[in-house]
C-alpha positions as CSV (number, residue, x, y, z in Angstrom):
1,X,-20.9,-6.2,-15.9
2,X,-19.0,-5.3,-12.8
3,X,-16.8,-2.0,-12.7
4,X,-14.3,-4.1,-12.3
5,X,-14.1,-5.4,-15.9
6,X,-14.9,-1.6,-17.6
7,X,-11.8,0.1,-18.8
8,X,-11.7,3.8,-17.8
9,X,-9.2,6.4,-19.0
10,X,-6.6,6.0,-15.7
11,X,-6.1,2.5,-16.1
12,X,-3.1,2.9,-17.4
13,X,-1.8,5.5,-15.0
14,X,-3.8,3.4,-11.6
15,X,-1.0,0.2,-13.1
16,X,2.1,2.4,-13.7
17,X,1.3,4.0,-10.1
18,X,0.9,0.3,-8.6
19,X,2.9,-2.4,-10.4
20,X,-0.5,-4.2,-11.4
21,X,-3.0,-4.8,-13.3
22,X,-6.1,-3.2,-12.1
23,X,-7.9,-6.5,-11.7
24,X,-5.5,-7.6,-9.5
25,X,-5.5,-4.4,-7.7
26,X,-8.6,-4.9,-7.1
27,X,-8.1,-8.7,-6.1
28,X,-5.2,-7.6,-3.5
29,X,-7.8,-4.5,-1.8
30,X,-10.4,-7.7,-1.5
31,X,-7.9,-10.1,0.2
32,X,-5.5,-8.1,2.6
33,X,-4.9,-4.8,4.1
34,X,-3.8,-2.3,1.5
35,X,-2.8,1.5,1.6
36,X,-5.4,3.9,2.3
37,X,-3.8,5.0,-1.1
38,X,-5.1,2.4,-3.3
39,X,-8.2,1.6,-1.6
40,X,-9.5,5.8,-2.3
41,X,-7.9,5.0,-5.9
42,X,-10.6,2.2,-6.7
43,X,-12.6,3.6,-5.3
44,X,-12.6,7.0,-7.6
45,X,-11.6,4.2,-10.4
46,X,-15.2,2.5,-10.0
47,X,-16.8,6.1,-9.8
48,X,-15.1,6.9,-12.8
49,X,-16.3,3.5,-14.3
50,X,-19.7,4.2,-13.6
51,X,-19.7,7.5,-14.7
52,X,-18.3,6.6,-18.3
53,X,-21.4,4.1,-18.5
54,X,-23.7,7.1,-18.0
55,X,-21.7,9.5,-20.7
56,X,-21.9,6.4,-23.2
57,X,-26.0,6.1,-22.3
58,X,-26.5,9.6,-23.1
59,X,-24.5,9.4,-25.7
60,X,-26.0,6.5,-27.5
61,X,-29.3,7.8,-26.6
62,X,-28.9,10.6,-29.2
63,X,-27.0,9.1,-31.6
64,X,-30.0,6.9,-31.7
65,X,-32.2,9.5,-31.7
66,X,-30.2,11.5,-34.5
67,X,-30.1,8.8,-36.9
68,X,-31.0,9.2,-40.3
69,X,-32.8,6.4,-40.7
70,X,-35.4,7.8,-37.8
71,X,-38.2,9.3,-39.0
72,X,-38.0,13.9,-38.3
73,X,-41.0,13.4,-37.5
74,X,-40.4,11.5,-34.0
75,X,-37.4,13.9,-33.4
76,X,-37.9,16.1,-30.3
77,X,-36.3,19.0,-29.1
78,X,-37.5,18.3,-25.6
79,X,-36.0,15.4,-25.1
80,X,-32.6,16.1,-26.9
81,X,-33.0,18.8,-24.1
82,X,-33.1,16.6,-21.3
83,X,-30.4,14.3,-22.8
84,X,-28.4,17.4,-23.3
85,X,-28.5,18.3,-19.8
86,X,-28.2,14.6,-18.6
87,X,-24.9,14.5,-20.8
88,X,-23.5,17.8,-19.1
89,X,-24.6,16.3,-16.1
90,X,-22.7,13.1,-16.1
91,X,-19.6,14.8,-18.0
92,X,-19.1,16.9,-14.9
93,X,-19.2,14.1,-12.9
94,X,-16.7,11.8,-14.7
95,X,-14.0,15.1,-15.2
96,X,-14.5,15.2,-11.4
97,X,-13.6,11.7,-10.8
98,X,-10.7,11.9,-13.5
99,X,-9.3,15.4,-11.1
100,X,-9.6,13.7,-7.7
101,X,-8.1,10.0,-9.4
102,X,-4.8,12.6,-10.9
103,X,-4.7,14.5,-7.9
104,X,-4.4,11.5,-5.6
105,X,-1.8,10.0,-8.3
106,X,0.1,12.8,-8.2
107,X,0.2,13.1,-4.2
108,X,1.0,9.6,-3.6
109,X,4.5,9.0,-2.6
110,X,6.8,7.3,-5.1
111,X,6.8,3.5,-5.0
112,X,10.2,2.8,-3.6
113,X,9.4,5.2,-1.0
114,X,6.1,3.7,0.2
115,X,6.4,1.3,3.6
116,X,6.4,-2.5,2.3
117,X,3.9,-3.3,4.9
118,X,1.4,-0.7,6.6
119,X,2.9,1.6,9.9
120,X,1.4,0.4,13.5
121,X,1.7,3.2,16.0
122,X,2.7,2.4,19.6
123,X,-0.8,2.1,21.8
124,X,-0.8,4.8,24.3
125,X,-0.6,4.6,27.9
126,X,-2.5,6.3,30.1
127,X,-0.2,7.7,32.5
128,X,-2.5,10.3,34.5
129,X,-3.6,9.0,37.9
130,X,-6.9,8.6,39.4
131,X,-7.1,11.7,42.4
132,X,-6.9,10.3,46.0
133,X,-10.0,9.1,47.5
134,X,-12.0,11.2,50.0
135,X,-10.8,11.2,53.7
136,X,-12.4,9.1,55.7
137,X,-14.5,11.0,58.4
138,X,-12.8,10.2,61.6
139,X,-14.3,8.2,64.4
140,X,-16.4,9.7,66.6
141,X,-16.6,13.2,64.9
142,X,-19.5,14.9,65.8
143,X,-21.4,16.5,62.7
144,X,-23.0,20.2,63.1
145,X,-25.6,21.5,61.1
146,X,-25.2,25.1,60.1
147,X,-28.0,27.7,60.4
């Protein structure tokens, strides 16, 4: 399944911010030049995807491993070690992607104040000119050699 089709917590907020859905947002960054605004949004957005896949892994994981109909016996403090850290591990991550996704919401201008189409900059000129060329040596001008 493509990140594209996994809800995430700021799908709401990624629509409100952009007058779409977020698979058209997604279609629109695919077929024409967007803002540098919504293209770093996906971006985080798919992170953030991603990162909710690896929390829910985890999380099944021990649910799994937890269940009452599993034998104590096969239940190991080891590995509900490892998952524990794995958990922490991916929870970090996806609160980092949900900060830098608000952050970036937040900071974006609003949307009646954002350029319909994206700002060109005049190209520069070079105005500086080349220095002159060397003089000529004159005709006949006898060269010395110094000591």
């Amino acid at each position: 399944m493509s990140v594209i089709d996994k809800s995430t917590s700021r799908d709401t907020a990624l629509e409100e911010a952009f007058g779409a859905c977020v698979a058209e947002l997604y279609a629109q960054a695919a077929h024409s030049e967007v803002c540098a605004a919504l293209r770093r949004a996906l971006e985080l957005r798919s992170f953030l995807a991603v990162a909710g896949e690896q929390v829910a892994r985890v999380r099944d994981r021990v649910h799994d491993a937890m269940s009452s109909a599993r034998d104590l016996g096969e239940l190991s403090a080891d590995d509900l070690r490892w998952d524990a850290q794995w958990l922490e591990a991916a929870l970090a991550g996806r609160d980092g992607y949900v900060a830098a996704l608000d952050d970036l919401l937040l900071t974006m201008p609003a949307p009646d104040q954002r350029p319909g189409h994206p700002v060109q900059f005049a190209q520069p000129k070079i105005t500086a000119a080349a220095p002159p060329a060397p003089a000529a040596r004159r005709a006949g001008a006898v060269r010395t050699r110094r000591p």
